[in-house]
C-alpha positions as CSV (number, residue, x, y, z in Angstrom):
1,X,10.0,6.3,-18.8
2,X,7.9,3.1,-17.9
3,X,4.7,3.8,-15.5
4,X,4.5,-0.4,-15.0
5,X,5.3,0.1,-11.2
6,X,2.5,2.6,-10.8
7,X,-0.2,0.9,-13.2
8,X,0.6,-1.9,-11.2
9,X,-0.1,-0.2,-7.9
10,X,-3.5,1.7,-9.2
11,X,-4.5,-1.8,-9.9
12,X,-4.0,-3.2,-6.5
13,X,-5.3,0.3,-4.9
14,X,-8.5,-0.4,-6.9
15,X,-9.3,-3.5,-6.5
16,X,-8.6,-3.8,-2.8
17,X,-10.3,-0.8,-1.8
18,X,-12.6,0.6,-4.1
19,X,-14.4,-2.1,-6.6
20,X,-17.1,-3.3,-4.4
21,X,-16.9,0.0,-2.1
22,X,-18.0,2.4,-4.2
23,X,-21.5,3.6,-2.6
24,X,-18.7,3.9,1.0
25,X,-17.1,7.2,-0.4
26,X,-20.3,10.2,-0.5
27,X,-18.2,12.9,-2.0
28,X,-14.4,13.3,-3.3
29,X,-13.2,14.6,-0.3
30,X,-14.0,10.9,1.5
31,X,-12.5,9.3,-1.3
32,X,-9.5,11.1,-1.3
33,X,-8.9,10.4,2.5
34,X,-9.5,6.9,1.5
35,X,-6.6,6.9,-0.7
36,X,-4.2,8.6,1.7
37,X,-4.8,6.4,4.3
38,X,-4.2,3.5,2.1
39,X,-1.3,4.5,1.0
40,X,0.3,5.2,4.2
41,X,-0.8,1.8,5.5
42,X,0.5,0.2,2.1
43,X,3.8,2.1,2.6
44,X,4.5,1.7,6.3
45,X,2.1,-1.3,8.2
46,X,1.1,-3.8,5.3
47,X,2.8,-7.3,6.2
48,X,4.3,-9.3,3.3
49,X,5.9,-12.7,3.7
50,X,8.5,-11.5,1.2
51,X,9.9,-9.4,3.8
52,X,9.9,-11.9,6.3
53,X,6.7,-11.1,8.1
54,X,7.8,-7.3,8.9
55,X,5.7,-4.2,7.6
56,X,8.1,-1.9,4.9
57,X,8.8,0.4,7.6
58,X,9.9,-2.0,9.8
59,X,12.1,-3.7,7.0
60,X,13.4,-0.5,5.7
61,X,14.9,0.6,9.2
62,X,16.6,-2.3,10.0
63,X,19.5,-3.5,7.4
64,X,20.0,-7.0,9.6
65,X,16.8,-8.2,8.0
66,X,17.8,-7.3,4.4
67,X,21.7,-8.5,4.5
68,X,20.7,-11.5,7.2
69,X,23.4,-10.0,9.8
């Protein structure tokens, strides 16, 4: 099985919160809760133009947006 998809999203998870932040997290336990929040705010409130303006949540409950009904 191919990990691209998941390569791909360790490498965003990195560089947009953690190079450059390192000294932010004092033990695991606040790096951890780093991660979890980021991924919940990557899976439900991040905007992306690609789904015209509307967080994945947002896009993923409402099949007008994705079949333009």
């Amino acid at each position: 099985m191919d990990n691209s998809l998941m390569e791909n999203f360790f490498g965003i998870i990195k560089n947009e919160m953690f190079y450059g932040h390192e000294e932010e997290f004092e033990t695991i336990d606040d790096l951890r809760l780093a991660i979890e929040n980021y991924i919940k705010w990557y899976n439900q409130d991040r905007i992306n133009v690609k789904r015209k303006g509307l967080s994945p949540l947002q896009y993923n409950n409402n099949p007008s947006w994705i079949y333009n009904v």
